[in-house]
C-alpha positions in Angstrom: -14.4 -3.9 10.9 -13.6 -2.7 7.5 -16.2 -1.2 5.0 -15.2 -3.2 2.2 -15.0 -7.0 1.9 -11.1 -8.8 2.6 -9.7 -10.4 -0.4 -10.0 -12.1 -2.2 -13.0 -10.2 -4.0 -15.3 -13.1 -6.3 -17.0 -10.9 -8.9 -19.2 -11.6 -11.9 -20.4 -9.8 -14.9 -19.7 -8.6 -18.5 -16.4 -6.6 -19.7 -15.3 -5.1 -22.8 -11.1 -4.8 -23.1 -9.4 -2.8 -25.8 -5.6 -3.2 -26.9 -3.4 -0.2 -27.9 0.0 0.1 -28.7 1.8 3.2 -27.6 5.2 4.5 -28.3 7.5 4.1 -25.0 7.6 7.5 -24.2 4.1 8.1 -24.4 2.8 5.4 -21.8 1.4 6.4 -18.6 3.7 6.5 -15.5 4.3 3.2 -13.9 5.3 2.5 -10.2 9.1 1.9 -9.1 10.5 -0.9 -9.8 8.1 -1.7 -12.4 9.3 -2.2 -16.5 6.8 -2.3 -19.1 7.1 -5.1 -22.3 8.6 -3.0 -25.0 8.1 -4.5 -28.4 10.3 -2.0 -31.2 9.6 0.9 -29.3 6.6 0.3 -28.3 4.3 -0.7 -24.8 0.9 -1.9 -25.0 -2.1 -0.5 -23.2 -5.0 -2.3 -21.8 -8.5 -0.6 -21.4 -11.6 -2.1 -20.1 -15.0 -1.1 -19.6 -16.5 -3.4 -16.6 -20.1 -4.1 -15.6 -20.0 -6.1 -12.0 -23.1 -7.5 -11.5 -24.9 -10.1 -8.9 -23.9 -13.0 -7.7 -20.5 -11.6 -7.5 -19.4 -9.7 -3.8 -20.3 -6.3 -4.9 -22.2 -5.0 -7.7 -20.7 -1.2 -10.0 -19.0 -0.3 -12.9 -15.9 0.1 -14.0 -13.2 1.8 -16.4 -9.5 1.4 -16.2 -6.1 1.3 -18.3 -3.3 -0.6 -18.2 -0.1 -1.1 -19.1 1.5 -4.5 -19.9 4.5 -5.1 -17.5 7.1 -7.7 -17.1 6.4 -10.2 -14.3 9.6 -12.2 -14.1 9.2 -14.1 -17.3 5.5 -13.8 -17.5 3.3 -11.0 -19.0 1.4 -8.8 -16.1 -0.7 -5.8 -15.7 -0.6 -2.8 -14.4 -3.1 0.0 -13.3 -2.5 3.1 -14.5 -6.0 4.4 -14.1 -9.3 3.5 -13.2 -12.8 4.8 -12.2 -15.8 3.1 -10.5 -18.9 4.2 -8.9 -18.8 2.2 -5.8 -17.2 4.3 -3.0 -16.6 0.1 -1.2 -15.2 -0.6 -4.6 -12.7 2.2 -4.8 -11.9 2.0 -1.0 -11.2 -1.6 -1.1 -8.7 -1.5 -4.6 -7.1 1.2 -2.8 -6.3 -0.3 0.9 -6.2 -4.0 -0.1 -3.8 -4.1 -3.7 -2.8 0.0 -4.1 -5.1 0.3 -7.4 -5.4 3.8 -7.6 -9.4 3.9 -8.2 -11.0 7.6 -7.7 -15.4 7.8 -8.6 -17.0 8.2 -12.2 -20.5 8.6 -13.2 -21.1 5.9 -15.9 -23.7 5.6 -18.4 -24.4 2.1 -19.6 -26.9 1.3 -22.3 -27.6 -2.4 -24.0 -29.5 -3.0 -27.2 -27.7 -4.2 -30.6 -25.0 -2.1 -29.4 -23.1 -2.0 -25.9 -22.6 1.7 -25.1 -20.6 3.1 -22.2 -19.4 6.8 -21.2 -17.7 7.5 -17.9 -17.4 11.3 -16.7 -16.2 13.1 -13.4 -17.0 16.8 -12.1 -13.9 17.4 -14.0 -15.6 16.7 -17.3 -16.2 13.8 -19.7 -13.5 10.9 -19.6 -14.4 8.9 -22.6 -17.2 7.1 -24.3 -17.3 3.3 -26.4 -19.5 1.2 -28.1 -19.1 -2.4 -29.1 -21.4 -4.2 -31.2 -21.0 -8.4 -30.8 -20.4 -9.9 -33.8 -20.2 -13.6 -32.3 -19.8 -15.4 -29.3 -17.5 -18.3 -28.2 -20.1 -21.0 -26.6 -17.6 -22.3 -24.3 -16.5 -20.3 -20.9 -12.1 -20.1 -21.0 -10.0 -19.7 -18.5 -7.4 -17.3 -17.8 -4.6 -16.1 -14.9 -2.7 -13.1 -14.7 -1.2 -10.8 -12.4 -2.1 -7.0 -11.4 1.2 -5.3 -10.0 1.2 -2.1 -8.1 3.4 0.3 -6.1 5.5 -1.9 -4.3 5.7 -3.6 -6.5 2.3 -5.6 -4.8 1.5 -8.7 -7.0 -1.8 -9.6 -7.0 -3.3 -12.6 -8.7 -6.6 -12.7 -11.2 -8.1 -15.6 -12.3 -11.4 -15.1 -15.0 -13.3 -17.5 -16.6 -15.9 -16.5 -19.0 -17.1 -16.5 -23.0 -15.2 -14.4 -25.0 -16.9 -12.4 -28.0 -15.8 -11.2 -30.9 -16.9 -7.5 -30.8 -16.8 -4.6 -33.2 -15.5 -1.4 -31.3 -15.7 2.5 -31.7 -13.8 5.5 -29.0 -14.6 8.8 -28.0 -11.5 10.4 -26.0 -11.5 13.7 -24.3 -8.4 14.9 -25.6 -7.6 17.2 -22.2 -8.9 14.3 -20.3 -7.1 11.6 -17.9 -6.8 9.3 -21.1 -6.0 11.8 -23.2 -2.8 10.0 -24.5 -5.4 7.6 -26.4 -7.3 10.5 -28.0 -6.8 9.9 -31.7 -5.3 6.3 -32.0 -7.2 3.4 -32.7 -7.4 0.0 -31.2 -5.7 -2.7 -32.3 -8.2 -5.4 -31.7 -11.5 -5.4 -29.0 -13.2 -8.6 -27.7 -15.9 -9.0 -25.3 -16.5 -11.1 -22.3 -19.2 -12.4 -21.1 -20.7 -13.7 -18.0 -17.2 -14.0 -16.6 -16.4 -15.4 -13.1 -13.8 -13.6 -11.7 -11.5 -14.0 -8.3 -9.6 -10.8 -7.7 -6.4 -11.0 -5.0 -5.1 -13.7 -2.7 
């Protein structure tokens, strides 16, 4: 008996997904044996801000970053860091794929504006908003792959509506992400009502 489901994990709900680029010497540490995409000097960082919901297996929220990484020829992902509020959530990303998950308090709030903030005991982590400017009518498919220490390759396939989304950041700058505090994002999108299988 485990107290989190096996994989893989079938999950639903809304996200919000950030892209930053970040000299090389400034992204977060990756595992052994894995190499970040470095385009002139620089690696790009992934955020998200993640509301599971029902029908999917488990229902919390969710914060992470990422760094792009090579995956043979292919483009992958890799944690860096990540907070839910699920204690089966964080158990389960840690046993089953190495995803280095540790609790958050989130504070989610929906009205013309998506707003999220995400804090520990430690102190605040950080704090968006994304207002949707439009929405693409027709659910798209995508694959990828999540690699951890290991290297562990997982697979992730999401289908869902992306929207086009105007973003602002707060970034405790002596927090966990502080190495985002003062940048900006290169782009933001939305998506919505996704449909995602997480692991093999």
């Amino acid at each position: 008996m485990t107290d989190y489901p096996p994989e893989p994990w079938t999950l639903c709900g809304d996200a919000f997904v950030s892209v930053w680029r970040l000299p090389e010497g400034e992204l977060p540490a990756l595992p052994d044996g894995v190499e970040p995409i470095i385009l002139a000097g620089s690696g790009i960082v992934v955020t998200a801000w993640v509301d599971y919901q029902e029908p999917g297996m488990l229902s919390y929220r969710e914060l992470m970053a990422t760094v792009a990484v090579h995956d043979g020829a292919k483009p992958a992902a890799s944690i860096t860091d990540i907070w839910v509020d699920s204690e089966t959530s964080l158990a389960g990303g840690r046993a089953l794929w190495r995803i280095p998950k540790d609790m958050a308090k989130f504070e989610w709030s929906r009205s013309r504006a998506v707003t999220a903030t995400a804090h520990t005991d430690d102190g605040p982590i950080a704090g968006a908003a994304f207002v949707p400017m439009a929405t693409v009518p027709v659910a798209v498919p995508s694959a990828f792959a999540v690699i951890q220490q290991g290297p562990l390759r997982s697979p992730v396939r999401v289908t869902g509506k992306p929207v086009l989304v105007r973003s602002s950041w707060w970034i405790n700058p002596g927090g966990p992400l502080g190495f985002l505090h003062g940048r900006k994002p290169l782009a933001s999108m939305g998506i919505s009502g996704f449909d995602m299988r997480f692991g093999s």
